[in-house]
C-alpha positions in Angstrom: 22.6 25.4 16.4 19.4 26.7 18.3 17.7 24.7 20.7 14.5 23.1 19.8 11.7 22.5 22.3 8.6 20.6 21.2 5.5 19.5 23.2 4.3 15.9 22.9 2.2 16.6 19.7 5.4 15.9 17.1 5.9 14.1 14.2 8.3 13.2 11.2 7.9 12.7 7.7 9.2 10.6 5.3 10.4 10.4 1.8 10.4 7.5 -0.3 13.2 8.1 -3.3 14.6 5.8 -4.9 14.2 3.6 -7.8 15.2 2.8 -10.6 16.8 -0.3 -11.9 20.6 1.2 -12.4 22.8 2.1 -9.3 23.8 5.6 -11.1 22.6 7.0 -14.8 24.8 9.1 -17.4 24.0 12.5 -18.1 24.6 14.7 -21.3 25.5 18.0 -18.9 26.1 16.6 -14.9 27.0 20.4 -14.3 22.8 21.0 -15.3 22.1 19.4 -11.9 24.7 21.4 -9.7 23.8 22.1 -6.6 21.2 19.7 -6.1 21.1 17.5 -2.7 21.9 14.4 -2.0 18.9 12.6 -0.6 18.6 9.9 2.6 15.2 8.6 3.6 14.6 7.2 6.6 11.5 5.0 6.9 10.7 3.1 10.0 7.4 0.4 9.6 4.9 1.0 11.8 6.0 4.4 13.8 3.5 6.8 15.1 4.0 10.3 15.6 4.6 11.1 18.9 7.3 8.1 19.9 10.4 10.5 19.6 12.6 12.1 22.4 12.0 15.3 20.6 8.2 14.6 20.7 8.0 15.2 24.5 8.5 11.1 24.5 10.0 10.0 28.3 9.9 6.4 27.7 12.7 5.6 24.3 16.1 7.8 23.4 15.6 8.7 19.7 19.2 11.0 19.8 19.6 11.1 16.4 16.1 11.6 15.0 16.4 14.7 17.5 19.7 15.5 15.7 17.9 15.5 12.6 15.1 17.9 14.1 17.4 20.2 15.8 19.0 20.5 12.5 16.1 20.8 10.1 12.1 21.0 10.9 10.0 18.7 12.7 6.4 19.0 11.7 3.8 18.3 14.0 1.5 17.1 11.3 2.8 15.1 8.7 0.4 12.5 7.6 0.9 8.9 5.6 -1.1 8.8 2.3 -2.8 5.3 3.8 -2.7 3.0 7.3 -0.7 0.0 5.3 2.5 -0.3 4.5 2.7 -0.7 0.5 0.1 1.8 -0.2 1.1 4.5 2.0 4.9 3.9 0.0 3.0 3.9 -3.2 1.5 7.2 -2.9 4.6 8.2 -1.7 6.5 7.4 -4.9 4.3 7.8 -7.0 2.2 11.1 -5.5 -0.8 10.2 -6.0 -3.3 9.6 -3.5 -4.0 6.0 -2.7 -7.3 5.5 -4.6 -5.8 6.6 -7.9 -3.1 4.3 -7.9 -5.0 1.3 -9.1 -3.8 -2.3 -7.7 -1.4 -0.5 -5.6 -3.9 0.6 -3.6 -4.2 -2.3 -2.1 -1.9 -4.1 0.3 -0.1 -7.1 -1.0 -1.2 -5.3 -4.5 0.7 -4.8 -7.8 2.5 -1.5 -8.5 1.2 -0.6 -12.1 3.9 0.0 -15.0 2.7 3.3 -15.9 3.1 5.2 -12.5 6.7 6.0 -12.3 8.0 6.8 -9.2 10.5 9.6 -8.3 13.2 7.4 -7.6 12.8 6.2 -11.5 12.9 9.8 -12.9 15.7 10.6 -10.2 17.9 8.2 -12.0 17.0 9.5 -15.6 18.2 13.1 -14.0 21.9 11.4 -13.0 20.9 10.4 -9.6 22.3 7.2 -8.2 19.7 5.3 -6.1 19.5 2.4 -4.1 17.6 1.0 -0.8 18.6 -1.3 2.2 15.7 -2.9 4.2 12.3 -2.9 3.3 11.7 -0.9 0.1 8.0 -0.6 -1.8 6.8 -3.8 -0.2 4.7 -6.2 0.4 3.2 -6.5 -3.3 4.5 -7.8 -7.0 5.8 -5.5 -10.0 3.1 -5.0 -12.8 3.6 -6.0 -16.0 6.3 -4.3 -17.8 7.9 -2.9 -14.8 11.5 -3.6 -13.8 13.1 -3.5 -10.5 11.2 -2.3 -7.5 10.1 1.4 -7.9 12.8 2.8 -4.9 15.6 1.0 -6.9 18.5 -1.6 -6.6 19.2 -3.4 -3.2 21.7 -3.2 -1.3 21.3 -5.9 1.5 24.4 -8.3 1.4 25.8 -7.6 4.5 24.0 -9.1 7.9 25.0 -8.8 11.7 24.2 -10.3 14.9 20.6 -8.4 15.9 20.4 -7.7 20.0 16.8 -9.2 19.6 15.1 -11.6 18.0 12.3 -9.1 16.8 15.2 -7.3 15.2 16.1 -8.3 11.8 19.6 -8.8 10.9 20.5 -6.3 7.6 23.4 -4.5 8.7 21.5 -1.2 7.3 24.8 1.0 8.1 27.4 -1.3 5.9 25.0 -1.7 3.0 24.7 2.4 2.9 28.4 2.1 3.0 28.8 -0.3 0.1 26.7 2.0 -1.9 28.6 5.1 -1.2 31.4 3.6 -2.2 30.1 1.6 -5.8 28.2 4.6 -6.6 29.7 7.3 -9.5 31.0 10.1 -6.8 30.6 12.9 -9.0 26.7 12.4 -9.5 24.1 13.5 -6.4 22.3 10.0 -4.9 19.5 9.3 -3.5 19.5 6.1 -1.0 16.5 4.7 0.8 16.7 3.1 4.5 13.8 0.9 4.8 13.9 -0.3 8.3 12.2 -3.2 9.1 11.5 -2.3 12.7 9.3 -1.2 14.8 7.3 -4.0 13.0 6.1 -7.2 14.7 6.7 -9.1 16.1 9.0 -8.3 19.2 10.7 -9.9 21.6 8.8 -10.0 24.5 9.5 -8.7 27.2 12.9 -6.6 25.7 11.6 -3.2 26.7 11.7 -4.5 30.3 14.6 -5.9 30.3 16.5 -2.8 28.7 15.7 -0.9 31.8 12.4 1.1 30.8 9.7 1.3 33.2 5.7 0.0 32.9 4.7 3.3 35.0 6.2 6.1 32.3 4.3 4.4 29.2 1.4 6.8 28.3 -1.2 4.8 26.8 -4.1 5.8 24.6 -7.9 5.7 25.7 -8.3 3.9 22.8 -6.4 0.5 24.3 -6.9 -1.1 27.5 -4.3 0.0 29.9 -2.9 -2.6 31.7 0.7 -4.0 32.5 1.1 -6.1 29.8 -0.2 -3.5 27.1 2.4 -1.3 28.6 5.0 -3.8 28.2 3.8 -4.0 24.6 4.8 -0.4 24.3 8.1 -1.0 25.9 9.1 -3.9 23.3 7.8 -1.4 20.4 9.9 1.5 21.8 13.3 -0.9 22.0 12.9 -1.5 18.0 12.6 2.4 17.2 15.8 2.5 19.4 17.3 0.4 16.4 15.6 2.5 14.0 17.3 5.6 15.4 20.8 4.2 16.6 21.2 2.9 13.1 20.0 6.0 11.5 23.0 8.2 13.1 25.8 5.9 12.2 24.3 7.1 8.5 24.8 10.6 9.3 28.2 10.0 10.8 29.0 8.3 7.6 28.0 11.4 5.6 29.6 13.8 7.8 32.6 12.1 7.6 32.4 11.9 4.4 31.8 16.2 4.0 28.5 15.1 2.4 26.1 15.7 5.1 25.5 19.6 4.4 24.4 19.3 1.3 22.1 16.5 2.0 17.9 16.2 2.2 17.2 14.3 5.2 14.0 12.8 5.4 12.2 10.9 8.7 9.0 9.6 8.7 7.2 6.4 8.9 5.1 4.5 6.6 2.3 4.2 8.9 1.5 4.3 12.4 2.2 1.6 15.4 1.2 -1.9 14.7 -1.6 -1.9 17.4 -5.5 -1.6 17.7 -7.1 1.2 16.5 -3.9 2.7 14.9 -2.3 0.3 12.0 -5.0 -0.3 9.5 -7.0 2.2 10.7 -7.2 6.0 9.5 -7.5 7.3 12.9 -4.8 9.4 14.0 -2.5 6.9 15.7 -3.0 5.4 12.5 -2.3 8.2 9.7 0.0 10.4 12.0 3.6 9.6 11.7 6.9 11.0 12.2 8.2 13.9 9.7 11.1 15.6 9.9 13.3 17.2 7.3 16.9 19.0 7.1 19.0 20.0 4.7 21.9 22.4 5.9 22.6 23.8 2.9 19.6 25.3 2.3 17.4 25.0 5.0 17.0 27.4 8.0 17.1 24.5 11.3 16.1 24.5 14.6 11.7 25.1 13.7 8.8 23.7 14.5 5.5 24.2 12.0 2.4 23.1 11.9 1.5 22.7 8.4 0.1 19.6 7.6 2.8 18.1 5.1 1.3 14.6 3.6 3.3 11.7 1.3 1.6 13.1 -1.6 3.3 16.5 -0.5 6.8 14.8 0.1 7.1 13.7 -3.7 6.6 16.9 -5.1 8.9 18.6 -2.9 12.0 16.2 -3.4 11.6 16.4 -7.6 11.4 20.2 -7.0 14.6 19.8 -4.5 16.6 17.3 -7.3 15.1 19.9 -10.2 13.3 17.4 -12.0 9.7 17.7 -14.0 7.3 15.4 -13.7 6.8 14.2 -17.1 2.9 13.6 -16.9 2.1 16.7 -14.5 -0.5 17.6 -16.7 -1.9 14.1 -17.7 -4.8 13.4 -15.1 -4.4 9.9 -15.5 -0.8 9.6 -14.7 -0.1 12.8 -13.1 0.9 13.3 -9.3 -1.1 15.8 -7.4 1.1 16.8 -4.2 2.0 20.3 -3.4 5.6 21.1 -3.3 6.4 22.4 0.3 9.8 23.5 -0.5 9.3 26.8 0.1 8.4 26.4 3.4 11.3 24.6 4.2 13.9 27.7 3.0 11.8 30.3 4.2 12.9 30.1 7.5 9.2 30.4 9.0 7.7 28.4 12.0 4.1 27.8 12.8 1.2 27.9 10.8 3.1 29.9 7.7 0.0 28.8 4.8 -3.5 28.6 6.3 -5.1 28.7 3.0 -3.5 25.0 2.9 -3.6 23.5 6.1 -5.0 20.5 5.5 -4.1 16.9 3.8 -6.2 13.8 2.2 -5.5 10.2 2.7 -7.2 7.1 2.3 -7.9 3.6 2.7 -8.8 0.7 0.6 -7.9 -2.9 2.2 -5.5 -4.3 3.9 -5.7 -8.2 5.2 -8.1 -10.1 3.7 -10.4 -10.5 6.5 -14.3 -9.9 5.0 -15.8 -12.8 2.5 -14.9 -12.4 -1.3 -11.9 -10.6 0.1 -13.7 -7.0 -0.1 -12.5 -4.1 1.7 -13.1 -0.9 3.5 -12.8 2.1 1.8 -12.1 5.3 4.1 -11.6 8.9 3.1 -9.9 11.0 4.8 -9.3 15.3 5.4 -7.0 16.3 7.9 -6.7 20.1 8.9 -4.7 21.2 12.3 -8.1 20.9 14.5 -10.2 18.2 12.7 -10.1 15.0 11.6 -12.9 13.9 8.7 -13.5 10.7 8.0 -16.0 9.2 5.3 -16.5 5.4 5.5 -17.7 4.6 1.7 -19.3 1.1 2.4 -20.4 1.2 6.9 -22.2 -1.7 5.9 -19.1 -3.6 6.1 -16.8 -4.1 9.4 -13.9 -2.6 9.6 -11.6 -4.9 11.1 -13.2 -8.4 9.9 -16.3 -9.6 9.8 -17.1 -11.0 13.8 -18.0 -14.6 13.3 -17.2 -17.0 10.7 -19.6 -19.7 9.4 -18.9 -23.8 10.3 -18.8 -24.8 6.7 -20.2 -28.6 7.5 -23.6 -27.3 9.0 -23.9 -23.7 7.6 -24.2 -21.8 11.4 -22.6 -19.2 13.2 -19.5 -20.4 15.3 -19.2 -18.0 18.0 -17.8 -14.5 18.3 -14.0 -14.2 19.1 -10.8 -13.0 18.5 -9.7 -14.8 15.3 -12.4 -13.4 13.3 -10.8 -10.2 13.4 -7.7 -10.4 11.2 -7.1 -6.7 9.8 -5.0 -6.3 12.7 -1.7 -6.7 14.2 -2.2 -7.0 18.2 -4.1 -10.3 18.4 -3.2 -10.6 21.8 -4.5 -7.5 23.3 -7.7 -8.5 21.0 -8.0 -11.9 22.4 -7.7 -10.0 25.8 -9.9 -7.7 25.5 -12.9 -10.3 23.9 -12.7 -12.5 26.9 -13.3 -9.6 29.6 -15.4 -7.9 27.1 -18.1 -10.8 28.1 -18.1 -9.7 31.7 -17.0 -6.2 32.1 -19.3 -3.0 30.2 -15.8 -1.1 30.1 -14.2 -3.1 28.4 -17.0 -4.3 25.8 -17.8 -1.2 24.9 -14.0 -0.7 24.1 -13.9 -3.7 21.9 -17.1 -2.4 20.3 -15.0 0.6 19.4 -12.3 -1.1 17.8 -14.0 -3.8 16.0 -17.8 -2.6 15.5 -19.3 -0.9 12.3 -18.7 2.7 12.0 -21.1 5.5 10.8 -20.9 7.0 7.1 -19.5 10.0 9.0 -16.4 10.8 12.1 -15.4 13.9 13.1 -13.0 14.3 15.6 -11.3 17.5 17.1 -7.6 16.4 17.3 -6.5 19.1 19.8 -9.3 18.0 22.4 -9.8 14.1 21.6 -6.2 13.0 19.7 -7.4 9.9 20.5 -10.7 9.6 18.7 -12.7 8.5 21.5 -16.0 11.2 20.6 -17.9 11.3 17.3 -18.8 14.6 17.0 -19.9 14.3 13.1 -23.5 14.7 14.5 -23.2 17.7 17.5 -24.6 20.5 16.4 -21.3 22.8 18.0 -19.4 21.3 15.1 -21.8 21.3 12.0 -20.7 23.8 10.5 -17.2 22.3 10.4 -18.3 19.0 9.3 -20.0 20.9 6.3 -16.9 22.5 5.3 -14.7 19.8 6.0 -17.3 17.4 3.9 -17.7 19.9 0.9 -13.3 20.2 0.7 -13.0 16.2 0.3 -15.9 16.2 -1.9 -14.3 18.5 -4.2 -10.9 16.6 -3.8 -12.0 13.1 -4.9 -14.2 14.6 -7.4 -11.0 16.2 -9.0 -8.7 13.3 -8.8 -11.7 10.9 -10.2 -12.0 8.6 -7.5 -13.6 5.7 -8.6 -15.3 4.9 -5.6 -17.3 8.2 -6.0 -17.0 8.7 -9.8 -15.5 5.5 -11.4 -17.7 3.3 -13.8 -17.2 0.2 -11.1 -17.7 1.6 -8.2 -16.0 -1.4 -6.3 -13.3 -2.4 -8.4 -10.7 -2.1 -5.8 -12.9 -5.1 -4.1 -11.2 -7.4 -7.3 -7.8 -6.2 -7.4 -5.4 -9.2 -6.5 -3.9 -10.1 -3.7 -0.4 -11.6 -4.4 0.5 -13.6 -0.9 0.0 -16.7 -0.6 -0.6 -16.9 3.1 -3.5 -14.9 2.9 -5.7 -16.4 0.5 -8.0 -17.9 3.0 -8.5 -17.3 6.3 -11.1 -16.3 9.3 -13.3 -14.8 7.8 -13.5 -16.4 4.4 -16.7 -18.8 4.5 -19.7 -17.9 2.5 -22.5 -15.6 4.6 -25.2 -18.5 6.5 -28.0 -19.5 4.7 -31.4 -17.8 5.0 -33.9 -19.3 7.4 
């Protein structure tokens, strides 16, 4: 095994296969599929890129995602298809970029019938599937479809969590009980959705585990003070989880003899549950974890840099299982990831393709937070030095609209915390509004999070990974920005996005919202009358 050595810029991808609505499927000539791989995907919620050991990470122990990487190849830049949780899975599954897959573009959306995900033509190749945890979620089925696009469950077994953040599927004995009810002689393909690192955490765990406030590196982008550190510290205890319950997986498998001949997949479906990341297409928002192995086949021990996105990931497992996309040439129904494959037996490290170095992504809405429930649609183009940003509609505000309306008399309540709902950390936001009134630091850091942003945002990832400068107006950079603008221009022209080149321009704004709990809210009261 070689050693691998990474710098702090790391990050793991992830592959979302399985579905289905059968635990195994019957086919005419098994011997047709020999030599394809078993699959395990291993998803964390909410898990930035560079919160591994093998990321240059000091403060957590992730031993067995390192396990994975010194095994396989870690790619520093592997990219989500969008900053929320079910449509970053959907345009996994399905791979398509978010704004073609209709109501599952949204969060708490509808996955349409007619997309069908890899995991469903996995099973109709002989696969057997299944998931434990958190599988294409939150959101309903659309008409006509059957069983959740990754598959069957498997989450009947429970133990005693550590923490209360923690949830308590026993992830390792439900991968067990599928191994042993599936049909041994066919390949499988089984998802583990973890529930963690999402909120909310126990507070105060990361402390008491033994981690220190002073070896936490926080971003510009958040105010750095002991109890945001602390934050970080709770967050890193639940990838901890993530990671100790991923290797008892790979003990299982290697026990087992299966593990050689088996894709292993690592990412997350977006990044950390904090400001400016989660919900955000920044790049502590877009950036996440990606790392694959496969013994078997796949030269270990690498590092690359090409940027590998969720669109990406389904093309290259249905070209690892041998299975056609049956609409590939249908533009209405047909994925339009590239299938990395190649890269990953070749044996290269680095920057092997140039001529493809870069990745799309995008972002319709996520909480309802703005009146009518309407969202904010951001594209996005990644390459290795830049990320481009275009906010469709910068009349609206990102993160929630900043004061509601008092409903009895029609005026403006004041400015504060609750009116921004399209994120996760309410506490640090609460924070930060009440020094924001005295301190010009710290207002002009809220103003960054929750104020309007221009049409254009270009950053330059190797100098500013924390997307602190604008530079979509220096002229240094203009020529970039022209590039970079012309490339997603062509991209959402080709994949009709109807944003840009639909006949309703905002018909994402009406696509429903299926929980409850968020149907009104800050926010949600009609705009004040005119004088």
């Amino acid at each position: 095994m070689k050693t691998l050595s990474v710098a702090s810029s790391c990050m793991v991808i992830l592959l979302p296969l399985l579905a289905g609505t059968a635990l195994s499927a019957t086919q005419t000539d098994q011997d047709a599929g020999a030599g394809r791989p078993n699959i395990l995907i291993a998803i964390a919620d909410d898990m930035s890129w560079p919160h591994m050991s093998i990321a240059g990470c000091k403060t957590l122990r992730t031993p067995n995602i390192d396990r994975v990487a010194q095994s396989g190849v870690l790619f520093r830049n592997g990219f989500c298809g969008a900053p929320g949780c079910s449509p970053s899975r959907a345009a996994l599954l399905t791979g398509r970029h978010v704004w073609m897959n209709e109501e599952a573009s949204t969060h708490h959306g509808l996955f349409p019938a007619k997309f069908v995900s890899f995991p469903d033509l996995l099973v109709r190749a002989g696969y057997a599937v299944g998931f434990t945890g958190k599988p294409w979620s939150p959101g309903d089925l659309g008409p006509g479809r059957k069983g959740n696009p990754v598959g069957p469950a498997f989450n009947s077994h429970h133990l005693a969590p550590p923490l209360s953040g923690i949830k308590d599927n026993d992830y390792t004995a439900n991968f067990a009980e599928f191994l042993k009810k599936r049909n041994p002689d066919a390949p499988f393909c089984f998802w583990y959705g973890s529930v963690e690192p999402h909120r909310g955490y126990e507070r105060g765990s990361g402390l008491k585990s033994g981690k220190k406030l002073e070896d936490v590196v926080v971003p510009g982008f958040l105010p750095d003070t002991p109890e945001v550190r602390s934050d970080f510290l709770d967050y890193f205890t639940e990838i901890e989880w993530f990671d100790r319950q991923l290797g008892q997986m790979l003990d299982l498998l290697q026990k087992a003899g299966e593990l050689e001949n088996t894709l292993v997949i690592i990412t997350g479906d977006n990044g950390m549950p904090m400001l400016r990341a989660k919900a955000t297409c920044y790049e502590y928002g877009l950036h996440v974890p990606m790392i694959v192995a496969w013994p078997k086949r796949v030269p270990g021990g690498r590092v690359m840099e090409d940027p590998i996105g969720f669109v990406d990931l389904n093309a290259t497992i249905l070209a690892a299982a041998q299975v056609e996309h049956p609409s590939k040439n249908d533009p209405a129904l047909a994925p339009v990831g590239r299938d990395f494959l190649p890269l990953l037996a070749g044996g290269k490290q680095g920057l092997v393709n140039p001529d493809q170095a870069f990745v799309f992504a995008g972002h319709e809405r996520h909480t309802l937070t703005r009146y009518n429930d309407i969202g904010y649609p951001i594209r996005v183009l990644r390459t290795p030095q830049y990320l481009y940003l275009r906010n469709l509609r910068p009349d609206r505000w990102p993160v929630g609209d900043p004061q509601r309306v008092n409903k009895a008399t029609g005026q403006l309540l004041p400015r504060h915390a609750g009116c921004y709902r399209d994120v996760d950390d309410q506490e640090t936001l609460q924070w930060l509004v009440k020094e924001a009134r005295t301190s010009k630091k710290y207002a002009a850091l809220l103003e960054l999070i929750v104020g309007r942003h221009p049409a254009e945002e270009l950053y330059d990832i190797q100098q500013d990974p924390a997307c602190l400068h604008n530079l979509a107006t220096a002229p240094g950079h203009a020529a970039a920005k022209t590039q970079l603008a012309a490339q997603l221009d062509a991209e959402l022209k080709r994949t009709r996005d109807p944003r840009l080149h639909g006949a309703n321009p905002d018909i994402a704004d009406t696509y429903p919202n299926v929980n409850p709990k968020n149907k009104m809210g800050e926010g949600h009261y009609p705009p004040p009358k005119k004088p």
